[in-house]
C-alpha positions, 0 to 999 in steps of 0.5 A, a space after each residue: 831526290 824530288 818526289 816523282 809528280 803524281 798522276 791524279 792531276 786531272 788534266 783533261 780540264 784546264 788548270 784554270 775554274 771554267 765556271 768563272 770569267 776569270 778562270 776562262 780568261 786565264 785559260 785563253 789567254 794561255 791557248 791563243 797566246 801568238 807566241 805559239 806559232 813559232 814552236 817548232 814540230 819537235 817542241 810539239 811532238 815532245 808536249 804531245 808525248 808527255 800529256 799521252 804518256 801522262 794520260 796513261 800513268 807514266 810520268 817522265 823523269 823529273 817533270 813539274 806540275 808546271 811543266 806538265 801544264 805548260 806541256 798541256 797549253 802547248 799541246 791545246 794550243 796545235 792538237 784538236 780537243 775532240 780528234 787529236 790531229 795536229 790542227 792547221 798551223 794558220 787555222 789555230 787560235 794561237 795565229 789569230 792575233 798576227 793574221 787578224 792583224 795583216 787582213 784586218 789592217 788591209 781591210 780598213 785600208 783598201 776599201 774604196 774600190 770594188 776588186 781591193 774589196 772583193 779580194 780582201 774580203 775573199 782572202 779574209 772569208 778564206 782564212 775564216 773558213 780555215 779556221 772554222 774548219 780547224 776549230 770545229 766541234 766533233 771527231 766524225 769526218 768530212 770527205 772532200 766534198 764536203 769540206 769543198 761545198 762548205 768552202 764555196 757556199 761560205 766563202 761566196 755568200 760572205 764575200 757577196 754580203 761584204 760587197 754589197 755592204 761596202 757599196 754602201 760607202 759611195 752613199 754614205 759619209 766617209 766616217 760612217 763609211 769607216 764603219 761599214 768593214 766591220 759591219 761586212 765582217 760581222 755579217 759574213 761571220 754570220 754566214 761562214 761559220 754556220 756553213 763551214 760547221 754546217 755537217 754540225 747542224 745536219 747530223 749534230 755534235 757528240 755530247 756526254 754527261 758530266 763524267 764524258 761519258 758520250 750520250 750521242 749527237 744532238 743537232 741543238 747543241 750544235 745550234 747553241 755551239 755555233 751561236 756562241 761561237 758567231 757572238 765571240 767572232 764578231 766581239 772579237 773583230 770589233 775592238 780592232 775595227 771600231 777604234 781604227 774606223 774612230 781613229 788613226 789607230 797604230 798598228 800597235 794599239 791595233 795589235 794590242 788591242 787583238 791580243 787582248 780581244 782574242 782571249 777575252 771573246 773566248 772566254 765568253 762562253 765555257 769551251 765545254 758548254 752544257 745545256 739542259 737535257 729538256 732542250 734535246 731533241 724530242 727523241 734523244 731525250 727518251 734514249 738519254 731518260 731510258 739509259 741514263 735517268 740520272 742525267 739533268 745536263 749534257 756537255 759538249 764541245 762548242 768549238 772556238 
């Protein structure tokens, strides 16, 4: 009879090294992998049950370290890490390859006239805002409202960038025209995502010590959340959209080249980023050398 797993597994960090390259690639790769869109609500409510139960020291009937792995990677890939509620199916880093692909591809393709721009452009600030949404750093929630002006403030500031850099293109060689999408795209990230995160920047994201033990909010983690989180969005669009403005790129190549762009740009930056306690806020310094001296760098979530 095979021994029952043991439960010192720490599965609250990935299986993968976070302080390496490598390690985050392996751990993304796993996270955003598209085939994870088509698991089924009972597959997710069956990992969901095996990472709470083993959160608590029960251990199902026969389970493998593997199983309670790919359990974890399944349950990462629909659960948001800071609330724990099922994230919006379109607005999960596992659905980003095949809805890049169909927005992105549209994109490059109807960009001559001004309404083909403008409703492309709102449909692609739309789903970016979905899962800016959806990948948010914190657990504190957003009323309606909020959610609502964060929508229209960047979904219109985007879409009016985009469009005022796609008009460029009647000025402009056709090549360099090509171009232009990728540089509206990479513009509008950088408004939608602060927008869309923009409760984040006002009241800040929790951050704790290296055992999570939480701290408080800080407005300068957020900052430096958001920024990399920008960095990755636009490094991440630009495989796809530099070759297919260079070349007649396939929708294959295209696709690969998502597949692998997504987790890679991921794993530029750990999820769970730290900075130095001296970069805080002025006043949640002194609580944090009060209450917690020992404590040189705080944690948090940086969102994706």
């Amino acid at each position: 009879m095979a021994a029952e797993l043991s439960t010192s597994i720490n599965i609250k960090e990935p299986r993968w090294d976070q302080s390496t390259f490598v390690g985050r690639a392996k751990h993304f790769f796993t996270v955003t992998d598209p085939r994870n869109v088509l698991l089924t609500n009972e597959q997710l409510a069956h990992a969901h049950k095996i990472i709470t139960d083993y959160r608590q020291g029960i251990v199902s009937p026969g389970l493998t370290e593997d199983e309670l792995w790919r359990a974890k990677y399944v349950f990462d890939s629909a659960f948001h890490p800071d609330t724990g509620e099922k994230m919006i199916l379109i607005g999960r880093m596992s659905a980003q390859v095949p809805m890049n692909m169909t927005i992105t591809g549209c994109m490059m393709t109807f960009y001559k006239t001004t309404p083909a721009v403008l409703f492309w452009q709102w449909i692609n600030q739309s789903f970016n805002a979905i899962v800016n949404y959806t990948n948010r750093s914190g657990d504190a929630p957003i009323t309606v409202g909020q959610l609502g002006t964060a929508y229209v403030s960047a979904t219109t500031g985007a879409v009016a960038t985009a469009l005022g850099l796609n008009s460029l293109t009647k000025h402009i060689s056709p090549l360099i025209g090509r171009f232009v999408p990728f540089a509206a795209v990479a513009a509008a990230n950088c408004i939608n995502i602060p927008l869309m995160r923009q409760r984040e920047l006002q009241h800040g994201i929790p951050i704790t010590d290296e055992n999570d033990n939480r701290l408080g909010e800080s407005t300068k983690a957020a900052q430096q959340a958001i920024s990399q989180v920008v960095v990755s969005r636009i490094l991440m669009a630009s495989p796809g959209m530099v070759l297919a403005a260079l070349y007649a790129l396939s929708m294959f190549l295209f696709f690969f080249s998502l597949v692998f762009a997504t987790p890679l740009c991921c794993a530029l930056f750990p999820q769970k980023s730290s900075m130095s306690v001296s970069r805080l806020e002025p006043e949640l310094q002194e609580k944090i050398r009060a209450n917690h001296p020992g404590v040189e760098r705080v944690y948090f979530n940086k969102g994706l």
